[in-house]
DOLO-236667 format. One record per residue (C-alpha): residue number from 1; x, y, z. Coordinates in steps of 0.001 Angstrom, whole numbers. Last residue first. Layout:
NUM|X|Y|Z
...
END
This chain:
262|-2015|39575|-85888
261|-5508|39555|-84009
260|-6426|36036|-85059
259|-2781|34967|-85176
258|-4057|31416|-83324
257|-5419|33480|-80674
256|-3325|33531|-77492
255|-3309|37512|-76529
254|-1023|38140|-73538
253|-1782|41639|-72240
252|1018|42633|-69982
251|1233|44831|-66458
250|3348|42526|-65006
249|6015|40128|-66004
248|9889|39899|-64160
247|7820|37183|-61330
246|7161|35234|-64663
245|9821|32030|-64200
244|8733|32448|-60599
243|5370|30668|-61275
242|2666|32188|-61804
241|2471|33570|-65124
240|3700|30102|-66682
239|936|28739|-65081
238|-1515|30745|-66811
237|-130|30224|-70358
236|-466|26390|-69838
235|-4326|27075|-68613
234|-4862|28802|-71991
233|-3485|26313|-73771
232|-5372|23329|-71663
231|-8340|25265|-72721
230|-7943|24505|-76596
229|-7820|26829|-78759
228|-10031|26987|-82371
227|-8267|25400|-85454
226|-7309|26990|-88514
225|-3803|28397|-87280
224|-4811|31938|-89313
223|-8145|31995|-88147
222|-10867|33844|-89848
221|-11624|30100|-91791
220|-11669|28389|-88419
219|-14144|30948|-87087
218|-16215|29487|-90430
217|-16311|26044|-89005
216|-17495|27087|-85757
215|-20500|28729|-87668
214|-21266|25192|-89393
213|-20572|23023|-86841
212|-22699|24890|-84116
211|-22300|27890|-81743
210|-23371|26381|-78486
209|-19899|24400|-78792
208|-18264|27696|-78298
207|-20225|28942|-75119
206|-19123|24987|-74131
205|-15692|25230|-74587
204|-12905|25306|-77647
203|-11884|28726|-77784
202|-11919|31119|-80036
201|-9288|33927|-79149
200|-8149|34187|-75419
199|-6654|37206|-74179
198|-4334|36710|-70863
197|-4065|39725|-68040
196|-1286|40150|-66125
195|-596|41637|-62267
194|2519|40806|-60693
193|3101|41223|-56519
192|6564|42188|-55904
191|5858|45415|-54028
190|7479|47550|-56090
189|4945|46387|-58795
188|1772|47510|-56659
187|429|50590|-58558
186|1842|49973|-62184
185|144|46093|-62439
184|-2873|47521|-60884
183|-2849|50213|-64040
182|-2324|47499|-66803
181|-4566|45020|-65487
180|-7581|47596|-65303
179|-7179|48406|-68636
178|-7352|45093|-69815
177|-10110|44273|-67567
176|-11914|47259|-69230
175|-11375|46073|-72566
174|-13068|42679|-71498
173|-16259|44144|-69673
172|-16550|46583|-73000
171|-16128|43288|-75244
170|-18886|41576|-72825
169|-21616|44407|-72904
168|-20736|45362|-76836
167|-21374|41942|-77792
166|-23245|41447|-80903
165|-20615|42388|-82986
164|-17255|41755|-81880
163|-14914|44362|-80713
162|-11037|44065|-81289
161|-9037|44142|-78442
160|-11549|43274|-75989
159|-13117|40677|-77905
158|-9505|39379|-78194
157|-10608|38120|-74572
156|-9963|39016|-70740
155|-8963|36327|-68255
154|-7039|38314|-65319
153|-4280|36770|-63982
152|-3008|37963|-59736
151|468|36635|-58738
150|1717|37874|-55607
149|4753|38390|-53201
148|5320|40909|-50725
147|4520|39441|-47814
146|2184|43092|-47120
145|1919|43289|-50455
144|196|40060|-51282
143|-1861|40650|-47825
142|-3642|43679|-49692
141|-3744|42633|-53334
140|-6155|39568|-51994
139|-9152|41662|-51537
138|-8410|44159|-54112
137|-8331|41748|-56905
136|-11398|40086|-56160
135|-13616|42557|-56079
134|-12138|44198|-58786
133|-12071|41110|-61452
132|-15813|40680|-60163
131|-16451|44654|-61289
130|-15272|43250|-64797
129|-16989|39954|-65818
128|-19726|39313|-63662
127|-20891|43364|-63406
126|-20459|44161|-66327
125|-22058|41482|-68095
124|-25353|41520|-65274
123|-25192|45330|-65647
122|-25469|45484|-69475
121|-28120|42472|-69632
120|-30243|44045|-67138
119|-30467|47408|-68822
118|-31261|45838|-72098
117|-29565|45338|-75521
116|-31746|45740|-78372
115|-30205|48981|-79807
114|-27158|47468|-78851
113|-27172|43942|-81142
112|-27624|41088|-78750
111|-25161|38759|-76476
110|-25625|38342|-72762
109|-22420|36492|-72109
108|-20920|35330|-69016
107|-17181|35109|-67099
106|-15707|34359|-63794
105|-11684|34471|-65056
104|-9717|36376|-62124
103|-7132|33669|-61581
102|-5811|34853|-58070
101|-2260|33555|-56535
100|-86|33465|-53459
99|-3245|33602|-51194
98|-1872|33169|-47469
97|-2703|31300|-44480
96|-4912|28617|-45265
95|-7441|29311|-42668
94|-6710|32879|-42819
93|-6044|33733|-45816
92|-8830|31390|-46970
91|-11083|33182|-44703
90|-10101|36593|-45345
89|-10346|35920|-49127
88|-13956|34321|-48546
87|-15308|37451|-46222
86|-14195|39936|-48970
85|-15357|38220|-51861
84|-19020|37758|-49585
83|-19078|41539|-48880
82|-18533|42209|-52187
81|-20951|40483|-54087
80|-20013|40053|-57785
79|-18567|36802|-57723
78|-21809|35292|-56084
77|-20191|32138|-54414
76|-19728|28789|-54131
75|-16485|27668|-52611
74|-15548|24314|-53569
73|-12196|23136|-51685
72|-9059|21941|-53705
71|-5763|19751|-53059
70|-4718|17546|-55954
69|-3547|14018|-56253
68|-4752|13571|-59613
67|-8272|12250|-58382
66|-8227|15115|-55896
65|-7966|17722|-58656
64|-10769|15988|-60245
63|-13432|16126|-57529
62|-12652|19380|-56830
61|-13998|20510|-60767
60|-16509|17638|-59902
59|-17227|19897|-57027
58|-17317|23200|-58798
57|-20096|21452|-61148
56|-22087|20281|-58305
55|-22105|24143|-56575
54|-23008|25844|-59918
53|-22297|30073|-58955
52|-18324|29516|-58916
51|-15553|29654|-57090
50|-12760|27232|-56772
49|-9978|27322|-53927
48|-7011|25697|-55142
47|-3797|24316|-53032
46|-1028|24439|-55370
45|1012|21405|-56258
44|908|21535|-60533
43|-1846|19053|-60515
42|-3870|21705|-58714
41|-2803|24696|-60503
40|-3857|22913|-64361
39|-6560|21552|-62567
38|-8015|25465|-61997
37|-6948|26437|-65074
36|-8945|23886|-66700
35|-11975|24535|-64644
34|-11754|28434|-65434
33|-11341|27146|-69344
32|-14351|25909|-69428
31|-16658|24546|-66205
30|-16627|25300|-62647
29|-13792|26891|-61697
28|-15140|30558|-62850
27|-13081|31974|-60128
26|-9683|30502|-59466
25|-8024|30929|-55821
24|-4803|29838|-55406
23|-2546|28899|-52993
22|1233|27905|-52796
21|3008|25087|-50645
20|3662|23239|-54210
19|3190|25686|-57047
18|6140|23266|-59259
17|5658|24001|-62872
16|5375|21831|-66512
15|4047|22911|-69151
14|1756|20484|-70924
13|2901|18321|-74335
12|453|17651|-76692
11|142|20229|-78428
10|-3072|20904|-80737
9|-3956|19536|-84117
8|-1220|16890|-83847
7|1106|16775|-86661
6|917|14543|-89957
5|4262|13515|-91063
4|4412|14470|-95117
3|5051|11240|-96741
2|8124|10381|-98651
1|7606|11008|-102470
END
């Protein structure tokens, strides 16, 4: 019998877009699938701005872009501060000129049952995950409309589809982004400026590496591809939604799982 050809686990051809003369700003840039989004725009031609809390991570994130011929500045920064998201959107609209595109995906887990969960641990999720996704969003939204053009991605998870026990603080954060996504999306359509938010299942990164062999190896079971994602999918899914082959999508929830949530 001929052999069966043995495929890849994971593509490897990338999309392929043109963002030259464009911004973006990605938050999260630092490490995961924020700093693979975040190359992803750079090698594409945009000009990146990379937030994050870990100032030498964000710079190798920098660091990288340049090596492929990339433009990107480190910009660290306390997502959930809103004087200091204001004051860096003005300053990169001004000193760059415009922000074509956002990448809201800052992101952190503080994972326990409920009856266990504190205070602190509710707000900190919250507050990094969801009210950062605000901040953000309504600090570029404005000058978007005004040149009426825009792309702003929000990185939720199939946690906020489908709950996951042990994380009621980061599958609430998640939902929420959802629902926040779906309303922006409504309020500033006419004005050409597209709000979408992308749901990552299991994904290859370090929160995922911190789970072991064993337990990763039973995610694989519960997923119908039987592999985890890779970043580099997620990142492909993001450039898609910004370039002008997506200015007709807004308001959607695009769930890349491996049929997880099928």
């Amino acid at each position: 019998m001929p052999e069966t050809p043995t495929m890849p686990e994971t593509p490897t051809r990338r999309i392929q877009v043109n963002l030259s003369g464009q911004t973006a700003i990605v938050t999260g840039a630092s490490r995961g699938i924020g700093k693979e989004i975040a190359l992803a725009l750079g090698k594409s031609g945009a000009r990146v701005a990379c937030v994050a809390r870990n100032e030498e991570k964000l710079q190798a994130t920098v660091d990288e872009i340049a090596a492929a011929s990339g433009s990107a500045e480190a910009f660290p920064l306390n997502v959930t501060d809103s004087a200091a998201v204001q004051q860096l959107v003005e300053k990169i609209n001004d000193d760059w000129g415009k922000v074509d595109i956002v990448v809201n995906n800052a992101g952190i887990t503080r994972d326990t049952l409920l009856p266990r969960m504190s205070d602190e641990e509710w707000d900190d999720v919250i507050a990094t995950n969801l009210r950062s996704v605000f901040l953000f969003s309504r600090a570029a939204m404005q000058a978007m409309m005004r040149k009426r053009y825009g792309r702003i991605i929000n990185i939720s998870s199939v946690s906020g589809i489908m709950g996951n026990p042990g994380q009621a603080n980061y599958s609430a954060s998640k939902a929420g982004i959802i629902g926040f996504t779906q309303t922006v999306a409504r309020e500033i359509a006419k004005r050409k400026v597209t709000v979408n938010a992308i749901c990552p299942g299991f994904v290859a990164t370090e929160m995922t590496d911190a789970l072991g062999p064993v337990v990763q190896d039973e995610v694989k079971k519960r997923v119908p591809a039987k592999r985890l994602g890779q970043a580099e999918e997620i990142a492909d899914a993001v450039l898609y939604l910004a370039s002008e082959s997506g200015s007709y999508i807004t308001g959607q929830v695009l769930v890349i799982d491996g049929g997880l949530t099928a």
